[in-house]
RODO-2510 file (C-alpha; in nm, 4 decimals, decimal comma):
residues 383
     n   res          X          Y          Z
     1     x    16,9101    22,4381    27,7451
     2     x    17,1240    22,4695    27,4076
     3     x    17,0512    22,8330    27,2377
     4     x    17,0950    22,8749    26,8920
     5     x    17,0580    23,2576    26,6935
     6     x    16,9418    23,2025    26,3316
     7     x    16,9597    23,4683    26,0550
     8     x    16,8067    23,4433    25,6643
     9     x    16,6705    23,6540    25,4658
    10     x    16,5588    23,5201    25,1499
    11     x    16,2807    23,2731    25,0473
    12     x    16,5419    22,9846    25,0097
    13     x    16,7091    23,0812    25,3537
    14     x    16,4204    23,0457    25,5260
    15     x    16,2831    22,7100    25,3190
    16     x    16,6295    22,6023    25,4339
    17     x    16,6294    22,7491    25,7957
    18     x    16,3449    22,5439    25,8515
    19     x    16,4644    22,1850    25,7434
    20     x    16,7942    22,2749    25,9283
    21     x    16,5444    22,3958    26,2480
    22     x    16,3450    22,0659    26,1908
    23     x    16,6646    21,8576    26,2629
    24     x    16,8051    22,0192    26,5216
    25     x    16,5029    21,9997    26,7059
    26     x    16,4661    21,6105    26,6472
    27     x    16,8202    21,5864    26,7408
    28     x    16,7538    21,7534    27,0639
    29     x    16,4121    21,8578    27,1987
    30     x    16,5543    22,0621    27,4677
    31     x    16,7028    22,3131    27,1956
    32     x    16,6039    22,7229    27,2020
    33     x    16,6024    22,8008    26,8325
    34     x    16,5675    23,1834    26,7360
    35     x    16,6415    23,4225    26,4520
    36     x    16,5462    23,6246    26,1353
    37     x    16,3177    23,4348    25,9365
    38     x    15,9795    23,3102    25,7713
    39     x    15,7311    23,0913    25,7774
    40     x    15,9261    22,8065    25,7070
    41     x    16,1687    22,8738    26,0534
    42     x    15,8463    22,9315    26,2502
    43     x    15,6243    22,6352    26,1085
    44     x    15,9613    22,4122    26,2057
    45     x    16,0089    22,5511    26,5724
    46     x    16,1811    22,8306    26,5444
    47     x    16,1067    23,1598    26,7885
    48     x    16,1169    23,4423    26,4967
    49     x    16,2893    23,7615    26,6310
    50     x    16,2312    23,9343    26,2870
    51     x    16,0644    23,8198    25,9274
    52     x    16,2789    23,8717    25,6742
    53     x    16,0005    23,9922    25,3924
    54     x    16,0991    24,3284    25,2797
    55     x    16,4568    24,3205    25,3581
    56     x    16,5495    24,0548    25,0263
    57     x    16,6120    24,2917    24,7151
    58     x    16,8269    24,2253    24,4389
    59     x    17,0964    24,4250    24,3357
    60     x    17,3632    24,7148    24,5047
    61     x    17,1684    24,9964    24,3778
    62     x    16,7663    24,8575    24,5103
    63     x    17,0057    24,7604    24,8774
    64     x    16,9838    25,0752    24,9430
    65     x    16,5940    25,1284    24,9553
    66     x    16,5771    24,8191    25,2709
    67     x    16,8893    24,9938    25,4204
    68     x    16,6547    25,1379    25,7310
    69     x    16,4700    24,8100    25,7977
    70     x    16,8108    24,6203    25,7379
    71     x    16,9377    24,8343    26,0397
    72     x    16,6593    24,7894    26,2398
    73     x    16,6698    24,4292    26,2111
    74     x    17,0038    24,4319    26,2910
    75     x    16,9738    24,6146    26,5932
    76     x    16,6810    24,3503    26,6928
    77     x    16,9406    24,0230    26,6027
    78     x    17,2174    24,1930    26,8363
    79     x    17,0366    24,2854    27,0815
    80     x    16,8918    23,9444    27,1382
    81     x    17,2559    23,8310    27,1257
    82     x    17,3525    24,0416    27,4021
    83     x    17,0269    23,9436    27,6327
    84     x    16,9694    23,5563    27,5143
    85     x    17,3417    23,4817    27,5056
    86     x    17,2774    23,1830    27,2365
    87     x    17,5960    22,9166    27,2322
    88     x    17,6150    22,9270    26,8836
    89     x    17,5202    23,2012    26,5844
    90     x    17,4201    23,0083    26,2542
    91     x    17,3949    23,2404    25,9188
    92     x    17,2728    23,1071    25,6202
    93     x    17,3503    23,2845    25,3417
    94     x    17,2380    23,6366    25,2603
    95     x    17,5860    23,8066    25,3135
    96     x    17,5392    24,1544    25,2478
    97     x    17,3357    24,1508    25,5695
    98     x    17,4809    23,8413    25,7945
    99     x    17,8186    23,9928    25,7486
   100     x    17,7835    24,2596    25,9533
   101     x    17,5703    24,0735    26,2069
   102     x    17,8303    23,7842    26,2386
   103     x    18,1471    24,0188    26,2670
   104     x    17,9365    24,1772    26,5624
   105     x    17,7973    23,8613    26,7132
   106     x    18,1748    23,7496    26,7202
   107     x    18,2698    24,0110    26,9129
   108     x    18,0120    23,9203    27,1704
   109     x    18,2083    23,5818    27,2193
   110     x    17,9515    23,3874    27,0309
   111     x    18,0546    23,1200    26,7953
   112     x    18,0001    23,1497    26,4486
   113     x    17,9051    22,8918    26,1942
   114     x    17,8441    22,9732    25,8074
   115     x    17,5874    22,7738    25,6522
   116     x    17,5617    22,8046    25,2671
   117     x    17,8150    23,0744    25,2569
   118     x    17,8193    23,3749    24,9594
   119     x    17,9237    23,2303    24,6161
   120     x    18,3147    23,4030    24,6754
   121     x    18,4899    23,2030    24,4386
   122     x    18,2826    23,3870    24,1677
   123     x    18,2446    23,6851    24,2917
   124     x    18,4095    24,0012    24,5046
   125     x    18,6652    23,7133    24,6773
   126     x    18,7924    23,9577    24,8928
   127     x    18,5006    23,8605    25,1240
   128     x    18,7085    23,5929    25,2447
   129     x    18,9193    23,7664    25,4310
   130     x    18,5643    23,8739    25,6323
   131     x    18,5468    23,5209    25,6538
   132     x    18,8277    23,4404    25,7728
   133     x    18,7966    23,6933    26,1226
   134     x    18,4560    23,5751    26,2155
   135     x    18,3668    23,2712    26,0923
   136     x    18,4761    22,9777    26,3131
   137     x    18,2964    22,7107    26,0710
   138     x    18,1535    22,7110    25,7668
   139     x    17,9002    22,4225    25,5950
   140     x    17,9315    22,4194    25,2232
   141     x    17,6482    22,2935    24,9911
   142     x    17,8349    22,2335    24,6825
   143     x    18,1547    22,0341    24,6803
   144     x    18,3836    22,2002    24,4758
   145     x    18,3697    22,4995    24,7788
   146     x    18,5105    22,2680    25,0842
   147     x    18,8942    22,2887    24,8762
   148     x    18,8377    22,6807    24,8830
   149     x    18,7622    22,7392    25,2359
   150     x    19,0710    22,4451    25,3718
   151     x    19,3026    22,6099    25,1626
   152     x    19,2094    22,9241    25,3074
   153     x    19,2330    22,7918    25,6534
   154     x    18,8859    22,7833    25,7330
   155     x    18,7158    22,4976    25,9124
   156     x    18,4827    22,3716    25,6607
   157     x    18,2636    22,0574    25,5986
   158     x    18,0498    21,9887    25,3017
   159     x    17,7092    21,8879    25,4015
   160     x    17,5293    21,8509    25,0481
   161     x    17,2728    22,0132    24,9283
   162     x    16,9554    22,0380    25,1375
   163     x    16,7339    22,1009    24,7892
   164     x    16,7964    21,7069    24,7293
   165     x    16,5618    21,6361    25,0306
   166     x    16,3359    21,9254    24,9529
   167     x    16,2481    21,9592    24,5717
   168     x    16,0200    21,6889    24,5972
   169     x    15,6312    21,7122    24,4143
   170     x    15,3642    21,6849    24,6136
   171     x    15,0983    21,5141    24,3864
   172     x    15,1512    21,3237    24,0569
   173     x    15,1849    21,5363    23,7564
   174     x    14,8625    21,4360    23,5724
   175     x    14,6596    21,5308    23,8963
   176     x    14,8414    21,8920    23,9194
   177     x    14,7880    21,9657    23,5750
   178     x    14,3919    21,8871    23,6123
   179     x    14,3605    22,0957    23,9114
   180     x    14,4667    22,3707    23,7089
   181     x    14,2406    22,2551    23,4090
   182     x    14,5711    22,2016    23,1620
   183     x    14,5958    21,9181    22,8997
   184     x    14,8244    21,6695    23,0380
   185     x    14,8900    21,5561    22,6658
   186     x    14,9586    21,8786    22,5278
   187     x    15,3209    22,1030    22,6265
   188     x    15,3677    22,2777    22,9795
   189     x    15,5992    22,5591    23,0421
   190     x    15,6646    22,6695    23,3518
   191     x    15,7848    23,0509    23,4116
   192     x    15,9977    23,1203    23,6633
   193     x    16,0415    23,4659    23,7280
   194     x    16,2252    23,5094    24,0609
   195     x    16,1371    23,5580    24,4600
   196     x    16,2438    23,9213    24,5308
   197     x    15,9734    24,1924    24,4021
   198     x    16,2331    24,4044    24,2483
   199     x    16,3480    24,1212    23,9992
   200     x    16,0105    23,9430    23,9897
   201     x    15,9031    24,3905    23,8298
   202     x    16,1716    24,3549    23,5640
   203     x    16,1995    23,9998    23,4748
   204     x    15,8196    23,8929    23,4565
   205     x    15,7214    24,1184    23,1892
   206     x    16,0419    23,9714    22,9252
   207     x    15,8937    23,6417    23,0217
   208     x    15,4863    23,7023    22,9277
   209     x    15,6414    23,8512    22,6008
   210     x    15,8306    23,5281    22,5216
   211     x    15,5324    23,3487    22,5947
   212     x    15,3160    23,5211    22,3191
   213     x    15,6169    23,4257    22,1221
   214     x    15,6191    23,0568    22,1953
   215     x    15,2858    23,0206    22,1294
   216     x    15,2984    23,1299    21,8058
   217     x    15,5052    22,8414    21,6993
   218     x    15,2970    22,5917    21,9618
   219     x    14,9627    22,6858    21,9608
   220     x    14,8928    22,4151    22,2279
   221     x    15,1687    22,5279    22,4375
   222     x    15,0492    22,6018    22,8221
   223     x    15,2230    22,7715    23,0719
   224     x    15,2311    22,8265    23,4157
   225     x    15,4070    23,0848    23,6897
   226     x    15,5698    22,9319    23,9993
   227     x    15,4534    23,2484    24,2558
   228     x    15,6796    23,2787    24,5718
   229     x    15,3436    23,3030    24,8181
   230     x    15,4450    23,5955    24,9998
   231     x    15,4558    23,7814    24,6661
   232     x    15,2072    24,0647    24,5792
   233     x    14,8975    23,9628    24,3737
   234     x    14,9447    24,3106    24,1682
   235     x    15,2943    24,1704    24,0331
   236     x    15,1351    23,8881    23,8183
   237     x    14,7745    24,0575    23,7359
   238     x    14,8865    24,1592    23,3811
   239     x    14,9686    23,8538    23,2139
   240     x    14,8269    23,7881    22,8846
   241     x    14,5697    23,6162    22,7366
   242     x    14,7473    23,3547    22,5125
   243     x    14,5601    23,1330    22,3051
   244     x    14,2556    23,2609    22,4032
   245     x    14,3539    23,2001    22,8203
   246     x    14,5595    23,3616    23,0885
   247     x    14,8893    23,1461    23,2336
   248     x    14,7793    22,9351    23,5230
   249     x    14,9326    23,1308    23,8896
   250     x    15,0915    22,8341    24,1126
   251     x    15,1597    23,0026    24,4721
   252     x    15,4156    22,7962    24,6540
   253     x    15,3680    22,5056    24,4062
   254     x    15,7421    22,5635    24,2726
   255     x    15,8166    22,1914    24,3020
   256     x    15,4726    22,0690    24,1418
   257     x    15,5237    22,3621    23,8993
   258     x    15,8406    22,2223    23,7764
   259     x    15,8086    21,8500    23,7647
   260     x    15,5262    21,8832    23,5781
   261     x    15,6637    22,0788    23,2798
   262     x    15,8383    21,9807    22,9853
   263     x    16,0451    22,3169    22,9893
   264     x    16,1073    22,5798    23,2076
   265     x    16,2304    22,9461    23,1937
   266     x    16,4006    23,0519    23,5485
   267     x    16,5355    23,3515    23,6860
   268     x    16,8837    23,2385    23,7657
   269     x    16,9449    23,1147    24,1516
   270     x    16,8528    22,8327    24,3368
   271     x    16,5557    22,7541    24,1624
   272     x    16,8090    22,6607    23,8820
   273     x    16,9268    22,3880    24,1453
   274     x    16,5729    22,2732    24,1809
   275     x    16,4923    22,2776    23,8597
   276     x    16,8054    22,0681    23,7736
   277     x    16,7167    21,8254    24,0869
   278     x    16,3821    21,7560    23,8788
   279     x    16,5641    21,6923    23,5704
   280     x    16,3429    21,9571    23,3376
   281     x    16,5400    22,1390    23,0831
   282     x    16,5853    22,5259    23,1166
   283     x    16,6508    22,8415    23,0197
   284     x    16,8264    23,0319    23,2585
   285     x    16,7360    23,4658    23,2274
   286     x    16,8693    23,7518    23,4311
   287     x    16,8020    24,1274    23,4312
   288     x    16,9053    24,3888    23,6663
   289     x    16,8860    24,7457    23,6883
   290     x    17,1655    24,8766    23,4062
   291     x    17,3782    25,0684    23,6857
   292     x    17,3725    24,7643    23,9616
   293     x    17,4451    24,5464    23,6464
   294     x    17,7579    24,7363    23,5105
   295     x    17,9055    24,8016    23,9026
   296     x    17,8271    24,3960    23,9887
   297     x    18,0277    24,2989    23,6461
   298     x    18,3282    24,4183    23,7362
   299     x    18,3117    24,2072    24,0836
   300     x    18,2407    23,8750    23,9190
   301     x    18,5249    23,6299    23,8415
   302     x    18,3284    23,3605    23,6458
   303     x    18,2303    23,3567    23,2978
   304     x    17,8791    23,1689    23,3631
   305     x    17,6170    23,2388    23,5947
   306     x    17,3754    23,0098    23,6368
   307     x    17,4746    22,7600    23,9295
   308     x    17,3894    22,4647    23,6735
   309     x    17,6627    22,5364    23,4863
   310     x    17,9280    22,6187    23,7198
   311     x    17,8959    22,3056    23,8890
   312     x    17,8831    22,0991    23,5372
   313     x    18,1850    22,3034    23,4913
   314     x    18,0571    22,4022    23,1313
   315     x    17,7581    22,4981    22,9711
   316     x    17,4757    22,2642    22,9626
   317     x    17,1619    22,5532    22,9886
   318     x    17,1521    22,8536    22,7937
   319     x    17,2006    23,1784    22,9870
   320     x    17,0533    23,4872    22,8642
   321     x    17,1720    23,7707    23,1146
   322     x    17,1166    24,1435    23,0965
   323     x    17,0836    24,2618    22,7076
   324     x    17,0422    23,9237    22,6199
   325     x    16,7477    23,8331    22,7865
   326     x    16,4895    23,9116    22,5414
   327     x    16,1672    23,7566    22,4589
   328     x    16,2921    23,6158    22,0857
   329     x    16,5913    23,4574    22,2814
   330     x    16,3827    23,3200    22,5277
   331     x    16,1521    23,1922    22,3100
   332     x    16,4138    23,0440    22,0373
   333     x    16,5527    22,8503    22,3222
   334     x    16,2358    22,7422    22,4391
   335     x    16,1105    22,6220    22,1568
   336     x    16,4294    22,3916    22,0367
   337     x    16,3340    22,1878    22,3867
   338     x    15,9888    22,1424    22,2925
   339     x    16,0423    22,0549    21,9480
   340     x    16,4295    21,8381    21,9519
   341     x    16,3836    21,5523    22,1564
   342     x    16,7423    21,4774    22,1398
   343     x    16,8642    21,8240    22,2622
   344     x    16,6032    21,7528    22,5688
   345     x    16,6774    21,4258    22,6108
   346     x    17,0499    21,5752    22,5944
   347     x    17,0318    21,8278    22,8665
   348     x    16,8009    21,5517    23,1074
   349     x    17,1586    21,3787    23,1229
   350     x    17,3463    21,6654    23,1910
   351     x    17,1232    21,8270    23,4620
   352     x    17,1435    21,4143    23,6223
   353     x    17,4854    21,4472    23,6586
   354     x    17,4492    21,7798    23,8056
   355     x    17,2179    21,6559    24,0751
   356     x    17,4581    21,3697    24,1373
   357     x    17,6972    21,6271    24,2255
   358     x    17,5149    21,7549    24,4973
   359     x    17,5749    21,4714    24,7018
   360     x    17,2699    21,2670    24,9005
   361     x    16,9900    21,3725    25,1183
   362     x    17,0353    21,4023    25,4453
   363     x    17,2175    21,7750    25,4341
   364     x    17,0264    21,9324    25,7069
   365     x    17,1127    21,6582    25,9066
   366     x    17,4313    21,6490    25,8820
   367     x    17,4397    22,0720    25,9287
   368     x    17,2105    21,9950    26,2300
   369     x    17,4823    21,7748    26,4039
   370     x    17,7511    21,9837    26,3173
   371     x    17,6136    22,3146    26,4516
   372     x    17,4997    22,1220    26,7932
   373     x    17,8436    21,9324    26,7806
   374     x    17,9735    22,3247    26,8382
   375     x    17,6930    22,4452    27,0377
   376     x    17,8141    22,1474    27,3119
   377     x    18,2054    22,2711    27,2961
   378     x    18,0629    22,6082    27,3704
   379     x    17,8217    22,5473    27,6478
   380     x    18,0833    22,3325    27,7696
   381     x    18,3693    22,6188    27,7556
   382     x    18,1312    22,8235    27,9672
   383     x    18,0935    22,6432    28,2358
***
């Protein structure tokens, strides 16, 4: 029986852990999947070792508050490495933490395969050179990255995006917007504010105060707050009345949330890929705590942040990081989309050719036959 060892730690990990657990599992029924994960991993088949929930913060500074769970985690991953033996040891993502786990798996003898590696060609690229002792594959999402990792002598393969299979509504938009007694007719905004409870604390707050803001210029205006479900209810309990009504809460509605609005206002990350796969226009905002923020800058090597952007290779969403995310901003910006068709109708064909870029469906797929494709040379080496 083919064992595979798993290991996210984030919301979109874990969404992603379980499409990629999904296929592997259709692609061979006999297959032992375990790892770090979430409800997502588990739902799909997975055997979860360890939830990640608590361990995703944002920032270098807030790291260190998770550092003892992080560890004990860690010791939980290894240690089924050392007793479970699995042929292969997939990491998606969250490199802070899978770094350490994957240089230690390696030593074990396991194979290691890198799916959705760290963003290192915009920030602290000496990571590579991690990469490059460890990882013995590595399945990129975007396609600028697979030129990166070959010229760095990396195996690597780009897969596509998995979000272009995912980011799909569940229910027509007029039906959503009933069910959470909006006006079809009349604007939607949708308010983003992150996944993480550190950055959901300091971002939310800038994003209820743009809101009062908006609605001053569009008294119709509605709004509504995509809520990462494993999120606590005390985080989003002071929004304000605007317009005589609180802002609807949508928990794990993102997709829904999005398609049905005719703006939204994201935390930057991968729900500005989703949000581009949808087509909606955006404002893309960012805060962190001012220490993590002024040791991160001098690590990062692009002049944009918001994924969006870096793969249109210029501007096409305004990004309002740090000082400059403030509720006039936020609100300026919002309000040009809602009131210049042709600067929405403008950034719709922008964010299309983004989403072209990300390839076709079928990503976790083709990560699903690529990890097994390795997980046979391995169980094949053993014997």
């Amino acid at each position: 029986m083919p064992k595979i060892l798993i290991s996210c730690g984030e919301p979109s990990g874990d969404l992603y852990a379980g499409a990629l657990t999904a296929e592997l599992l259709r692609l061979d029924p006999t297959v032992e999947v375990m790892g770090l994960g979430g409800e997502h991993f588990r739902a799909a088949g997975g055997q979860l070792l360890d939830d990640y929930r608590g361990l995703a913060v944002t920032g270098l500074v807030e790291a260190l508050r998770v550092l003892p769970r992080s560890f004990g985690t860690y010791r939980r991953l290894i240690g089924a490495a050392r007793a479970r033996r699995p042929d292969v040891f997939v990491a998606i993502d969250f490199p802070d933490f899978n770094f350490r786990v994957a240089r230690r798996v390696k030593r074990l003898g396991i194979p290691v395969i890198y799916y959705i590696p760290p963003q290192l060609w915009a920030w602290r690229p000496g990571r590579m050179r991690d990469l490059q002792g460890f990882a013995d594959r590595v399945l990129v999402i975007f396609p600028f990255e697979e030129d990166l990792y070959r010229r760095a002598r990396i195996p690597v393969e780009f897969v596509g995006h998995p979000l272009i299979d995912l980011a799909r509504a569940s229910m027509p938009r007029h039906d959503f917007l009933r069910g959470l007694g909006f006006d079809p007719a009349a604007p939607v905004v949708a308010l983003l504010p992150g996944s993480r409870p550190n950055e959901v604390a300091r971002i939310l707050p800038v994003l209820w105060a743009a809101a009062s803001r908006i609605a001053e210029t569009i008294p119709r205006v509605q709004f509504v707050v995509a809520r990462a479900p494993h999120l606590d209810d005390r985080l989003f309990q002071d929004g304000p009345s605007i317009g005589g009504r609180k802002p609807a809460i949508a928990a794990a509605h993102t997709d829904n949330v999005v398609a049905s609005a005719d703006a939204v206002v994201t935390a930057s990350g991968t729900a500005t890929v989703q949000t581009a796969i949808h087509g909606v226009p955006m404002v893309v905002v960012y805060r962190l705590s001012p220490l993590t923020y002024a040791i991160g800058r001098r690590l990062v090597r692009v002049s944009t942040y918001a994924m969006v952007n870096l793969i249109a290779g210029h501007t096409i969403v305004p990004e309002l990081i740090q000082e400059a995310c403030t509720p006039e901003a936020i609100a300026a910006e919002t309000i040009r989309y809602l009131t210049d068709p042709s600067h929405a109708v403008r950034t719709r064909a922008a964010l299309a050719e983004v989403r072209d870029r990300l390839g076709s469906g079928g990503a976790s797929l083709r990560a699903a036959s690529a990890i097994l494709e390795m997980t046979r040379g391995a169980s094949a080496a053993r014997r």
